[in-house]
Biopython code that builds the backbone (N, CA, C, O; Angstrom):
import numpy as np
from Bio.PDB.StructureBuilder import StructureBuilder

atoms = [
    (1, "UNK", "N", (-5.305, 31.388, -112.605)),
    (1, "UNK", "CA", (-6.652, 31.159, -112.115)),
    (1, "UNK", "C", (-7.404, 30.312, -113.140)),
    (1, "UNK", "O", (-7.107, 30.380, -114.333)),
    (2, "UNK", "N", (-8.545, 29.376, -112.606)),
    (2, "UNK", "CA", (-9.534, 28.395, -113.537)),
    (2, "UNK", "C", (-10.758, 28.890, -113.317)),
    (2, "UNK", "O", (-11.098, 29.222, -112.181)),
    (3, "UNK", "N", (-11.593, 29.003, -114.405)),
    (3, "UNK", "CA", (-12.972, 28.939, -113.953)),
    (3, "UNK", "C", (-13.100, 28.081, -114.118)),
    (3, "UNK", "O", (-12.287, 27.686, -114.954)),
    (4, "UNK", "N", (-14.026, 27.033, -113.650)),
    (4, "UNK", "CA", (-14.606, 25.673, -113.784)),
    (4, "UNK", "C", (-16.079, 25.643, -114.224)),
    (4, "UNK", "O", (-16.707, 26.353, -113.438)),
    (5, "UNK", "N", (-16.874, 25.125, -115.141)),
    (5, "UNK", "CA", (-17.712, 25.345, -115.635)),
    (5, "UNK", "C", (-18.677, 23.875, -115.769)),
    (5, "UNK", "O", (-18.904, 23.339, -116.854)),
    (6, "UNK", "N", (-19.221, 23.317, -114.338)),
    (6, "UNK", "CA", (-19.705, 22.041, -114.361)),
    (6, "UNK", "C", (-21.245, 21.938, -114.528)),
    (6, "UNK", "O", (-21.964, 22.582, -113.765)),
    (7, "UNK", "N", (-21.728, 21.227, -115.404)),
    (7, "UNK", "CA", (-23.016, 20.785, -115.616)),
    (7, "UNK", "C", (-22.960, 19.539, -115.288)),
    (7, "UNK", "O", (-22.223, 18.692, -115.794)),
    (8, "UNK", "N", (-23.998, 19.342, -114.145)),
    (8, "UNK", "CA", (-24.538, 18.340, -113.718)),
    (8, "UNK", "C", (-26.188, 18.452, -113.530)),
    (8, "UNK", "O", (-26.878, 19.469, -113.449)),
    (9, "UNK", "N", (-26.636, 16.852, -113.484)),
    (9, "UNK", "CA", (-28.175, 16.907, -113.037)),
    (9, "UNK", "C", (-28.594, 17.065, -111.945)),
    (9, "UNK", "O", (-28.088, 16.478, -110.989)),
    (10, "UNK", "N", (-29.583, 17.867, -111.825)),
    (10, "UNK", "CA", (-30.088, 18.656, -110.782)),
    (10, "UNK", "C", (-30.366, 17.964, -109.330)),
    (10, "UNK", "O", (-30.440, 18.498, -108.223)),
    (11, "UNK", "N", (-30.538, 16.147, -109.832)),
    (11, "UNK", "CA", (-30.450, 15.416, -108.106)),
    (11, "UNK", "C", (-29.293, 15.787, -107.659)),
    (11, "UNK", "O", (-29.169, 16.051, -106.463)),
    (12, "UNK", "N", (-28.131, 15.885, -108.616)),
    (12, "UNK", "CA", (-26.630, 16.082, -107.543)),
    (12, "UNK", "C", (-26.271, 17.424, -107.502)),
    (12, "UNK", "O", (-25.203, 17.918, -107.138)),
    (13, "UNK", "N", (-27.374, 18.010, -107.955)),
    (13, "UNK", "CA", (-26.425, 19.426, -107.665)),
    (13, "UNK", "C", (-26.395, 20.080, -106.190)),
    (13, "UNK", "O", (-25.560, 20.953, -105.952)),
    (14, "UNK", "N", (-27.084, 19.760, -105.443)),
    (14, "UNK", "CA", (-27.166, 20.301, -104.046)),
    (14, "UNK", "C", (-26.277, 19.544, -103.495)),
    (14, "UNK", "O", (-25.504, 20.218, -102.813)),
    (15, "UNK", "N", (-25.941, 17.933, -103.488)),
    (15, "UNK", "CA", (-24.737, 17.493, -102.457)),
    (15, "UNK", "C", (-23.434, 18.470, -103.248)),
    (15, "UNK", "O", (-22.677, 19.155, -102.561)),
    (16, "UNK", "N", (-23.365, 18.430, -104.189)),
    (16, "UNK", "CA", (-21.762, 19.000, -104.775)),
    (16, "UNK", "C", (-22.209, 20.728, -104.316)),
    (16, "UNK", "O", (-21.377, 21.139, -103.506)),
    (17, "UNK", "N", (-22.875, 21.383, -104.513)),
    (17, "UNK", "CA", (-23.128, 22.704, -103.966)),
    (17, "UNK", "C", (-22.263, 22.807, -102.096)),
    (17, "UNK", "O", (-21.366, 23.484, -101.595)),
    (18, "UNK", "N", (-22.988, 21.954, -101.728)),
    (18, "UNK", "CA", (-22.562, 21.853, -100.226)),
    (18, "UNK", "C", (-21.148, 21.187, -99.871)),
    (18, "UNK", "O", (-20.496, 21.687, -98.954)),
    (19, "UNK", "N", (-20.532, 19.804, -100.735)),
    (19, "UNK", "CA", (-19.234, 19.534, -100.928)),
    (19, "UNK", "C", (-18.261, 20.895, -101.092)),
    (19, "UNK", "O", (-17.334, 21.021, -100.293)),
    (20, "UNK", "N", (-18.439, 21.746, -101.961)),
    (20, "UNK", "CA", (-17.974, 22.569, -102.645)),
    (20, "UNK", "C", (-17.625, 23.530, -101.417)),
    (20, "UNK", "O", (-16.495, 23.883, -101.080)),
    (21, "UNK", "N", (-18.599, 23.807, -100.940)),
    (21, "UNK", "CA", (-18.615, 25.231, -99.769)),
    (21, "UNK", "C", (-18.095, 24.436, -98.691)),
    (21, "UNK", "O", (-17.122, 25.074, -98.291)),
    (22, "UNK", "N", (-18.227, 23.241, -97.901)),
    (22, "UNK", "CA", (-17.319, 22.452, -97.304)),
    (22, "UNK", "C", (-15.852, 22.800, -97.333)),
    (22, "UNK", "O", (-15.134, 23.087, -96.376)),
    (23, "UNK", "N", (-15.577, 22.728, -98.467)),
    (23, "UNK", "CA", (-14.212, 22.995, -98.879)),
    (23, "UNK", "C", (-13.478, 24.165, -98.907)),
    (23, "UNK", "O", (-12.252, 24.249, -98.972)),
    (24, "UNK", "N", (-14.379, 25.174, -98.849)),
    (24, "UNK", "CA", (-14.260, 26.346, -99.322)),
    (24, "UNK", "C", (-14.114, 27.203, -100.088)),
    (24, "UNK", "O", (-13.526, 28.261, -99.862)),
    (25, "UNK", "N", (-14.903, 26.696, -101.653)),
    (25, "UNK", "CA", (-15.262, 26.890, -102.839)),
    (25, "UNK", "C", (-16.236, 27.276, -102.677)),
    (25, "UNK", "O", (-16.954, 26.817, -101.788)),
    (26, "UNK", "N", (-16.829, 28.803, -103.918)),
    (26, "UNK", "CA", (-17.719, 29.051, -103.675)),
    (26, "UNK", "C", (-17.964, 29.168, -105.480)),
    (26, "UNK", "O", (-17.099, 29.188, -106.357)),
    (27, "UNK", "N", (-19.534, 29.235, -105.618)),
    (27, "UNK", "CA", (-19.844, 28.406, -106.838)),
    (27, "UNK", "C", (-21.231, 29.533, -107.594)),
    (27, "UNK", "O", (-22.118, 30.068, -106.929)),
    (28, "UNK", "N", (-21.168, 29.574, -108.128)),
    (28, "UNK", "CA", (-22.663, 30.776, -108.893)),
    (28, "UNK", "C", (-23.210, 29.086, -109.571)),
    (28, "UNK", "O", (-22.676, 28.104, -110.084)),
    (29, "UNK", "N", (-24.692, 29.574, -109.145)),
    (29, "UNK", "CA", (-25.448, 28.068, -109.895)),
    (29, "UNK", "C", (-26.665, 28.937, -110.907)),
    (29, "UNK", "O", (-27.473, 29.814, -110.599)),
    (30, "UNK", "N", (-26.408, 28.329, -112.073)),
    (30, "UNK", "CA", (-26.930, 28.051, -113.011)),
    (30, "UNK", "C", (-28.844, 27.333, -113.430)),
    (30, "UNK", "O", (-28.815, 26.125, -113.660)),
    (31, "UNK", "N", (-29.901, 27.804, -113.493)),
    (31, "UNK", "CA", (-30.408, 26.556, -113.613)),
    (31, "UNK", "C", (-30.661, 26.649, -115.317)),
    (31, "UNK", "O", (-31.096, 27.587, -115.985)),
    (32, "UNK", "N", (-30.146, 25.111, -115.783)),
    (32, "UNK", "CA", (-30.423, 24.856, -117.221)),
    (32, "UNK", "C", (-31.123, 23.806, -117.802)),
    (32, "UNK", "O", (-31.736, 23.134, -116.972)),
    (33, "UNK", "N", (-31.222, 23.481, -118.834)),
    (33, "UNK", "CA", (-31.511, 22.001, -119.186)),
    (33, "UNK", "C", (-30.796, 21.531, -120.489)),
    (33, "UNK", "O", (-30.307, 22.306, -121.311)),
    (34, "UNK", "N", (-30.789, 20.185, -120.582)),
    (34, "UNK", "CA", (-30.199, 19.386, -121.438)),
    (34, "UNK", "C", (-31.188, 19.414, -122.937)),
    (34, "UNK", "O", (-32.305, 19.793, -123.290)),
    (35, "UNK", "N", (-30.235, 18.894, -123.396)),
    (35, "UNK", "CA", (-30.763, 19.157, -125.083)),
    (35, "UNK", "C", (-31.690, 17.414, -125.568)),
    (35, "UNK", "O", (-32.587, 17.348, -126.409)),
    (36, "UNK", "N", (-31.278, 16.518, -124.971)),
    (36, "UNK", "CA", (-31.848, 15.221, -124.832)),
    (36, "UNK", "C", (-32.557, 14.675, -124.489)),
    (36, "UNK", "O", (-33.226, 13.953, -125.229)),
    (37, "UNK", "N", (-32.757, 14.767, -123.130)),
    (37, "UNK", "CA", (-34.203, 14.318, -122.511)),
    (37, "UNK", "C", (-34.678, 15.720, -121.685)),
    (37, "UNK", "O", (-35.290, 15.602, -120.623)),
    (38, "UNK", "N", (-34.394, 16.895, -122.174)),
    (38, "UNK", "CA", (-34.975, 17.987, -122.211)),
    (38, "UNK", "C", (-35.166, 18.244, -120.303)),
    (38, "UNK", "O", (-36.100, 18.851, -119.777)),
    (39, "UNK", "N", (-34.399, 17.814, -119.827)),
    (39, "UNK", "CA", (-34.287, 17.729, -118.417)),
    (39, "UNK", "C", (-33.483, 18.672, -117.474)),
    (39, "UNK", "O", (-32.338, 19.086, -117.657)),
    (40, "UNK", "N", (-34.124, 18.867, -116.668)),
    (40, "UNK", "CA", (-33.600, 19.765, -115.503)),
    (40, "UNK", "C", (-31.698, 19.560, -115.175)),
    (40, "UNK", "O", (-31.194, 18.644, -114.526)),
    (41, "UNK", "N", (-31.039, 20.592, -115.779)),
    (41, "UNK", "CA", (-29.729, 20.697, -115.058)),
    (41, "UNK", "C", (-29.542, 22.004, -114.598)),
    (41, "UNK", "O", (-30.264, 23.001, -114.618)),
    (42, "UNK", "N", (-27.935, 21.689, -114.001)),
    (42, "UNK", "CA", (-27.585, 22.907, -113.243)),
    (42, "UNK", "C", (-26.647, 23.134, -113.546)),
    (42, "UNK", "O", (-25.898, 22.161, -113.630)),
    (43, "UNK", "N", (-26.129, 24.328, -113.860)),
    (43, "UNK", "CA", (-24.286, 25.090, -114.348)),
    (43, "UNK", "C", (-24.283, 25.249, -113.191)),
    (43, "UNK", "O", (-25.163, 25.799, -112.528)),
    (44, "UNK", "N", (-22.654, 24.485, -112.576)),
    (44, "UNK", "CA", (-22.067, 25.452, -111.499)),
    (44, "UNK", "C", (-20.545, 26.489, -112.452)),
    (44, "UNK", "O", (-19.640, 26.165, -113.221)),
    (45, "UNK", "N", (-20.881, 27.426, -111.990)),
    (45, "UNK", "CA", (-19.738, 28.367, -112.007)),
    (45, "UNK", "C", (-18.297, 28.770, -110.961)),
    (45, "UNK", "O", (-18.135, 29.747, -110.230)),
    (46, "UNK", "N", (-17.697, 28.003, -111.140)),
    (46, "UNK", "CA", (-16.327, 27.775, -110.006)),
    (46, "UNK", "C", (-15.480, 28.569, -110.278)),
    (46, "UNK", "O", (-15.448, 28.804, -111.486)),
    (47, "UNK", "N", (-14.298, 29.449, -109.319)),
    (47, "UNK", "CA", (-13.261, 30.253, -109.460)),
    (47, "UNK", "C", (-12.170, 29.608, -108.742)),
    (47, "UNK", "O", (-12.619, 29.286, -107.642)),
    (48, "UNK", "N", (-10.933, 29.265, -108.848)),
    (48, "UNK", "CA", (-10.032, 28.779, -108.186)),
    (48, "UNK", "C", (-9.114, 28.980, -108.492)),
    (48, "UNK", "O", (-8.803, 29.281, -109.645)),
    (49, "UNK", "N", (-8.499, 28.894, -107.703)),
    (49, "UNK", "CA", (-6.525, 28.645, -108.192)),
    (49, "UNK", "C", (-5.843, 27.772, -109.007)),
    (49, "UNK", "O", (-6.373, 26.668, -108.879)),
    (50, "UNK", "N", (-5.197, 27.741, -109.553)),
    (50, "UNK", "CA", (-4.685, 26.566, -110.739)),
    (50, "UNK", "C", (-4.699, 25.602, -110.062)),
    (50, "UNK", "O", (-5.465, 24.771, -110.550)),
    (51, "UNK", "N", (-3.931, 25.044, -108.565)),
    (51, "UNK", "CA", (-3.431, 24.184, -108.185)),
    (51, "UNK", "C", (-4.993, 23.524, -107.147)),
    (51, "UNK", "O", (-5.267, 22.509, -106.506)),
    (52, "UNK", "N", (-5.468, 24.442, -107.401)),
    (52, "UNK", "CA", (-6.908, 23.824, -106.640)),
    (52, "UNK", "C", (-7.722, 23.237, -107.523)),
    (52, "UNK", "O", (-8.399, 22.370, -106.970)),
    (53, "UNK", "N", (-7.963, 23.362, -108.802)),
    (53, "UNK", "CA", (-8.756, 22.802, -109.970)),
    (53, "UNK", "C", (-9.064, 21.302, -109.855)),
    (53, "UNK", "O", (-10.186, 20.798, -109.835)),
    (54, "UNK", "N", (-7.725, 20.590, -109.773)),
    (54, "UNK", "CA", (-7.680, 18.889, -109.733)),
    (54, "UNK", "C", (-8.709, 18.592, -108.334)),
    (54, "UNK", "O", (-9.465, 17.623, -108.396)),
    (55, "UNK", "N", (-8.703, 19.395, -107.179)),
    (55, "UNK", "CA", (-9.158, 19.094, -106.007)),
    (55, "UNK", "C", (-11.325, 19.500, -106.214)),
    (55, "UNK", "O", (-12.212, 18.909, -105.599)),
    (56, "UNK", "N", (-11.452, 20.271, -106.916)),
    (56, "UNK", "CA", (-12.571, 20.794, -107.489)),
    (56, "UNK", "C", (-13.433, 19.854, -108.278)),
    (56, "UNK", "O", (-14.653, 19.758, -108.146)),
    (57, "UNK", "N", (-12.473, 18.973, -109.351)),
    (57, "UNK", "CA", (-12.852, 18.161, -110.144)),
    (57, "UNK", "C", (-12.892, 16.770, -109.959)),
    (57, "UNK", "O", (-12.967, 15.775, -110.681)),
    (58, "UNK", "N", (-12.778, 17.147, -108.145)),
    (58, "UNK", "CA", (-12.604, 15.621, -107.726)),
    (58, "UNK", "C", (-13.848, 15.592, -107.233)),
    (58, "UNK", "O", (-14.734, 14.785, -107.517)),
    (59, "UNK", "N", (-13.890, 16.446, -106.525)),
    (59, "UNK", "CA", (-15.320, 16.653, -105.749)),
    (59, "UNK", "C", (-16.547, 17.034, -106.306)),
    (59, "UNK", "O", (-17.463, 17.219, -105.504)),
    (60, "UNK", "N", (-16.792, 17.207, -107.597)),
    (60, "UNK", "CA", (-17.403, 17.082, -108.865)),
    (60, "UNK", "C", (-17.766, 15.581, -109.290)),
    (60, "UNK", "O", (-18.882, 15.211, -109.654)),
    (61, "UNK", "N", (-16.214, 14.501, -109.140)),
    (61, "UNK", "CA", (-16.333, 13.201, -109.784)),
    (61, "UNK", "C", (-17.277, 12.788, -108.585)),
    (61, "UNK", "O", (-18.321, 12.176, -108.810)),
    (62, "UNK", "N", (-16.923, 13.105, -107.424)),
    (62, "UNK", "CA", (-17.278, 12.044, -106.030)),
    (62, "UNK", "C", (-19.197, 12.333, -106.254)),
    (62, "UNK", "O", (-19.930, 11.348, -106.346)),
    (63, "UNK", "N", (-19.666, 13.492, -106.303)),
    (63, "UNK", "CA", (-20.821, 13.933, -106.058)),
    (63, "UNK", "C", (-21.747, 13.889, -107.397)),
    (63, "UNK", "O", (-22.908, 14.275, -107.530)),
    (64, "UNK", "N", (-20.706, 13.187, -108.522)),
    (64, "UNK", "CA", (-22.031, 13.496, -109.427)),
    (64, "UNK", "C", (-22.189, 12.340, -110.232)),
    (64, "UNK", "O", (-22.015, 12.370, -111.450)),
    (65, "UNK", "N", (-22.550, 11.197, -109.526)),
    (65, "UNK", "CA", (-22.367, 9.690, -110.175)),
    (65, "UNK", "C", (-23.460, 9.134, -111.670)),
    (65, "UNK", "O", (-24.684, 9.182, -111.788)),
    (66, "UNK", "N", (-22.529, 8.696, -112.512)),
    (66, "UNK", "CA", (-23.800, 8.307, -113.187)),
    (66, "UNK", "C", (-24.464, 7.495, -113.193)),
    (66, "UNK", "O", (-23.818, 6.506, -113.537)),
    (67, "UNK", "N", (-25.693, 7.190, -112.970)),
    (67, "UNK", "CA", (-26.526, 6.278, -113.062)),
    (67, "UNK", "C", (-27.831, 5.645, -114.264)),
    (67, "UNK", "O", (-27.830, 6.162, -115.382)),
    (68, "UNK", "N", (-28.545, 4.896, -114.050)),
    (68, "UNK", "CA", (-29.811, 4.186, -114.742)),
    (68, "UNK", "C", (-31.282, 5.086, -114.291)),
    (68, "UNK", "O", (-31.794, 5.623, -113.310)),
    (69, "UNK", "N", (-31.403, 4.962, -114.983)),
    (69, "UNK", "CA", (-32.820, 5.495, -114.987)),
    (69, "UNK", "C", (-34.184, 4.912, -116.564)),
    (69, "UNK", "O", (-33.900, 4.398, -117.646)),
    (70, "UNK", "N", (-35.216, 5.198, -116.143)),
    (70, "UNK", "CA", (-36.403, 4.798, -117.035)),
    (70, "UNK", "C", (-37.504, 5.781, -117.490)),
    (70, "UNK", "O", (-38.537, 5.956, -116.843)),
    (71, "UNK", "N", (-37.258, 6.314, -118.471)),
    (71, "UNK", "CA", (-38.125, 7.049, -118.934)),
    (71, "UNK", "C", (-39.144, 6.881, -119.780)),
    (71, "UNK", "O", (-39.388, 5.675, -119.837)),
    (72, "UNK", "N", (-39.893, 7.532, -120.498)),
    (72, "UNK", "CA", (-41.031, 7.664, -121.562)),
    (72, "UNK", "C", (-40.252, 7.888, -122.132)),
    (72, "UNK", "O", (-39.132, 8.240, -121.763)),
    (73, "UNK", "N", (-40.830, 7.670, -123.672)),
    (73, "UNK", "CA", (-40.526, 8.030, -124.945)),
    (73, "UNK", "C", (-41.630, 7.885, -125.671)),
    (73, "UNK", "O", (-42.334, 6.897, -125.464)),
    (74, "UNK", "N", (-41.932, 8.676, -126.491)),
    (74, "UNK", "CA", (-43.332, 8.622, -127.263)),
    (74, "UNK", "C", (-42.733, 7.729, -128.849)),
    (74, "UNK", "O", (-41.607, 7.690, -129.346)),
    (75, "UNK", "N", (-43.729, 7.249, -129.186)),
    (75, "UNK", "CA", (-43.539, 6.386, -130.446)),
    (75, "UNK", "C", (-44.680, 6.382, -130.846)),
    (75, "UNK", "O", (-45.546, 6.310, -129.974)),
    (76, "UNK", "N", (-45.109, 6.454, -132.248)),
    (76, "UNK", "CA", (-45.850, 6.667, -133.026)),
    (76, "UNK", "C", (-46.247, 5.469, -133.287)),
    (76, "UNK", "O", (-45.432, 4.671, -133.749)),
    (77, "UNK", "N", (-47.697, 5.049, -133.029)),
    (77, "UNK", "CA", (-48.165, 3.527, -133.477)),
    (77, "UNK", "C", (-49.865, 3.774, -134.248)),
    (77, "UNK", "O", (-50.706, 4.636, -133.993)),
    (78, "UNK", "N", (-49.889, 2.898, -135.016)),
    (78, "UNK", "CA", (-51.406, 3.001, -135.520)),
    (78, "UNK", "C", (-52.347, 3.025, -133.867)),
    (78, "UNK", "O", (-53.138, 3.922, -133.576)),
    (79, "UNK", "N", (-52.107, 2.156, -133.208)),
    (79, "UNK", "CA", (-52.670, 1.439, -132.197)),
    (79, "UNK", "C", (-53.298, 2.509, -131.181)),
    (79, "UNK", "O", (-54.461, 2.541, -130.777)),
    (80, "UNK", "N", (-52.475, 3.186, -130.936)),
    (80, "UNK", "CA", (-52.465, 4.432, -129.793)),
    (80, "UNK", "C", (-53.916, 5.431, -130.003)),
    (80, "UNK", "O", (-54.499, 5.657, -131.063)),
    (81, "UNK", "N", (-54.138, 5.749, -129.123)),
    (81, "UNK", "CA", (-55.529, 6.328, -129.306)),
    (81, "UNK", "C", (-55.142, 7.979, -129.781)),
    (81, "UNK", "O", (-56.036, 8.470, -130.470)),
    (82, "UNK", "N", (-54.118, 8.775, -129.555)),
    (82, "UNK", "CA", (-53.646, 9.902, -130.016)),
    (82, "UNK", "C", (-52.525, 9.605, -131.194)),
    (82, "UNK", "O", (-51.818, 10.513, -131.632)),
    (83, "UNK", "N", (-52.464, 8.673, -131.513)),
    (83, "UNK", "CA", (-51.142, 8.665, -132.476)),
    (83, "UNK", "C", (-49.328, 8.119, -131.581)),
    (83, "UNK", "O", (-48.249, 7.776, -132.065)),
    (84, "UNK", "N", (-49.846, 8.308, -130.064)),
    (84, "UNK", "CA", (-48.684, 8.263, -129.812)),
    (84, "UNK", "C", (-48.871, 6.685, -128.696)),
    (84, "UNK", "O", (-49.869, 6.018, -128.425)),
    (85, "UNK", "N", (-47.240, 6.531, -128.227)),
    (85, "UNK", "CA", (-47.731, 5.419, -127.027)),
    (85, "UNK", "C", (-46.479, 5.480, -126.080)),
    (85, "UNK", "O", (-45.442, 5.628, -126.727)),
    (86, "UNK", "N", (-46.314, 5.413, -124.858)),
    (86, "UNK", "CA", (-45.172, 5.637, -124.055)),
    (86, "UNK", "C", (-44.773, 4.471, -124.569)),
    (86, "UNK", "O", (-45.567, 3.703, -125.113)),
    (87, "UNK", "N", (-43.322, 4.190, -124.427)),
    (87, "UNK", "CA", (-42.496, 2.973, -124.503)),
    (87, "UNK", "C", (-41.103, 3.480, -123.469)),
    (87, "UNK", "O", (-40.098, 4.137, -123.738)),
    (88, "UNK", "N", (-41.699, 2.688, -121.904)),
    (88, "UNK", "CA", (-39.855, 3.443, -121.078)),
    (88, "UNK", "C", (-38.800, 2.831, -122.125)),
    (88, "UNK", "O", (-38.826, 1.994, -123.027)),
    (89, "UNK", "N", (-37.787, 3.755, -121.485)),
    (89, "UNK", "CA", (-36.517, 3.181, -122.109)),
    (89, "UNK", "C", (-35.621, 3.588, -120.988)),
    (89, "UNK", "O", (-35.812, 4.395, -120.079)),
    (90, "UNK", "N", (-34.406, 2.690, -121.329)),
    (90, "UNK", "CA", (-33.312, 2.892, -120.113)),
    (90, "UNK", "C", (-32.058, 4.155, -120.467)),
    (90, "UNK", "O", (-31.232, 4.134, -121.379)),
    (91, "UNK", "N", (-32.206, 4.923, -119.694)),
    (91, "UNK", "CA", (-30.888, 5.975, -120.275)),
    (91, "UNK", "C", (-30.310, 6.186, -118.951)),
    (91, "UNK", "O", (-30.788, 6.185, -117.817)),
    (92, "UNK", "N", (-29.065, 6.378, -119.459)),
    (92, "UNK", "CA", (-27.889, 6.872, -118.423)),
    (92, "UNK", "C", (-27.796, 8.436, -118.290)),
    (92, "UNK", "O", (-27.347, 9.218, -119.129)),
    (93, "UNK", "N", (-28.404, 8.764, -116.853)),
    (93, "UNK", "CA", (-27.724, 9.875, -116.212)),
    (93, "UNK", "C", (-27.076, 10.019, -115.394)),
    (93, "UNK", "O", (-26.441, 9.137, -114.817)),
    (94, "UNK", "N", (-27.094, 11.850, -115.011)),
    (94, "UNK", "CA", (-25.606, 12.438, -114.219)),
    (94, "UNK", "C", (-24.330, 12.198, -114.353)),
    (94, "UNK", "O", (-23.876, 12.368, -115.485)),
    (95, "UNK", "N", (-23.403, 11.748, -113.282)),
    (95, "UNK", "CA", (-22.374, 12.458, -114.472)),
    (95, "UNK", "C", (-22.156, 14.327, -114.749)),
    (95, "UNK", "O", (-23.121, 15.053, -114.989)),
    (96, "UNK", "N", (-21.374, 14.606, -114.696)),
    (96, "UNK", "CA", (-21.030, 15.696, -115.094)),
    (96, "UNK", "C", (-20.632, 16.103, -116.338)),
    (96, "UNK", "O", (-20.147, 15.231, -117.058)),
    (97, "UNK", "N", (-20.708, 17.080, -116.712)),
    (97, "UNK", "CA", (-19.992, 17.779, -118.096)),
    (97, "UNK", "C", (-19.344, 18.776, -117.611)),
    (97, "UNK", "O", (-20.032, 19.686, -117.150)),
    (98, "UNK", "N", (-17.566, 18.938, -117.557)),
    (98, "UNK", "CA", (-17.053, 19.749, -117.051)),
    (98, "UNK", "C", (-15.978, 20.611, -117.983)),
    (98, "UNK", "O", (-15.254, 19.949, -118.727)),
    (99, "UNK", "N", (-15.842, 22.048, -117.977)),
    (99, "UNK", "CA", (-15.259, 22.735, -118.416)),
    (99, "UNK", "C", (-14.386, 23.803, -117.681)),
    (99, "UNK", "O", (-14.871, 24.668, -116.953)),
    (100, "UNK", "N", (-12.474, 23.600, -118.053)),
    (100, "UNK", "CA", (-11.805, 24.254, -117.359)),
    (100, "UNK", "C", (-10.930, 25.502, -118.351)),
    (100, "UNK", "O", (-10.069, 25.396, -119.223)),
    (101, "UNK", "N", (-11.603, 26.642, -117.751)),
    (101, "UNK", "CA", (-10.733, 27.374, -118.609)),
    (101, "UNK", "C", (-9.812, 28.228, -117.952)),
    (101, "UNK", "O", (-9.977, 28.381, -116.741)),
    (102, "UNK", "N", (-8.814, 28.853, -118.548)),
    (102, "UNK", "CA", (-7.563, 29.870, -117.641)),
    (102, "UNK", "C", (-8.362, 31.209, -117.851)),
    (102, "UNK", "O", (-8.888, 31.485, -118.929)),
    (103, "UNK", "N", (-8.410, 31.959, -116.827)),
    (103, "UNK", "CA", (-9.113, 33.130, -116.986)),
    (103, "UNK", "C", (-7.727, 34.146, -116.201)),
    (103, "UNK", "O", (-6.850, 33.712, -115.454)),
    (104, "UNK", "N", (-7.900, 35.433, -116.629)),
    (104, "UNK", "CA", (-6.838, 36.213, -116.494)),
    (104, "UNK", "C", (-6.937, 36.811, -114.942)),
    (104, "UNK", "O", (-5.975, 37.010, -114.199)),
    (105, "UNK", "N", (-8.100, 37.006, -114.691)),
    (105, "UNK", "CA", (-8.633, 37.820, -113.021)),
    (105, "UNK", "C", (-10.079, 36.894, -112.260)),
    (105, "UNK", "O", (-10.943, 36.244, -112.850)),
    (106, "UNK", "N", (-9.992, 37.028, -111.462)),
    (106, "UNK", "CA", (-11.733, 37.001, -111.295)),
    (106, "UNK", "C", (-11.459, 38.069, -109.867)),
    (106, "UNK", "O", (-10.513, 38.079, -109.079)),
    (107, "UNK", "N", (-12.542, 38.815, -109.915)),
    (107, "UNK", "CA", (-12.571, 39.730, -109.388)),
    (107, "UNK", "C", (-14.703, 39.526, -108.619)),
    (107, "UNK", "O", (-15.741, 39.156, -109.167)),
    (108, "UNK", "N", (-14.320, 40.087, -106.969)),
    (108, "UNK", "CA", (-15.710, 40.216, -106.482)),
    (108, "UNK", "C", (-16.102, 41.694, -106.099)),
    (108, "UNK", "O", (-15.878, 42.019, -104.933)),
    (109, "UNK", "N", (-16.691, 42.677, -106.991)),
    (109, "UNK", "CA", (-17.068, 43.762, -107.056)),
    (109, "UNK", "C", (-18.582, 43.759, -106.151)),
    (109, "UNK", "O", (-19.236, 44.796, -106.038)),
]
sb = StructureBuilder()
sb.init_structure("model")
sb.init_model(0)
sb.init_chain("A")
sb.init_seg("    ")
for serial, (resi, resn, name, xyz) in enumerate(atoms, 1):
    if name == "N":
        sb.init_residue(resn, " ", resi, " ")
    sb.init_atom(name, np.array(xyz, "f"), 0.0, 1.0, " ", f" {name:<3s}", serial, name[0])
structure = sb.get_structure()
């Protein structure tokens, strides 16, 4: 048996939630956030069969694309009337962060 342990951002977590149960995976969700742009994610928690894992982590790749995005960032300028001043910047999200481990049982009590 695998648990699967996927962090993704929270726009994709509802299509892969519903991919998932499509399939007939069922998933414990998480809500978390990232350590970087301090942003909304989601742990899914997956149980499967060994030989189902690759099929799990596909449907993970399909649903959780990374993309561009534009944010704030504060920067410190004389100029700024508080000390600070937005400056967007371009960062790459979603994407997943995925973790597969062998677990001995999983059991639904």
């Amino acid at each position: 048996m695998k648990l699967i342990i996927a962090i993704v951002n929270n726009d994709d977590a509802n299509n892969l939630n519903i991919a998932l149960m499509k399939e007939g995976f069922q998933a414990t969700k998480l809500a978390t956030s990232g350590g970087f742009l301090r942003a909304g994610n989601t742990t899914l928690m997956i149980g499967c069969e060994d030989d189902a894992a690759p099929e799990v982590k596909e449907l993970i790749s399909s649903n959780c694309k990374m993309r561009k995005e534009i944010v704030p960032t504060a920067v410190s300028t004389p100029f700024a009337a508080v000390g600070f001043d937005a400056i967007p910047m371009e960062v790459t999200v979603g994407g997943a962060t995925v973790f597969t481990l062998n677990i001995e049982s999983f059991d639904k009590l």
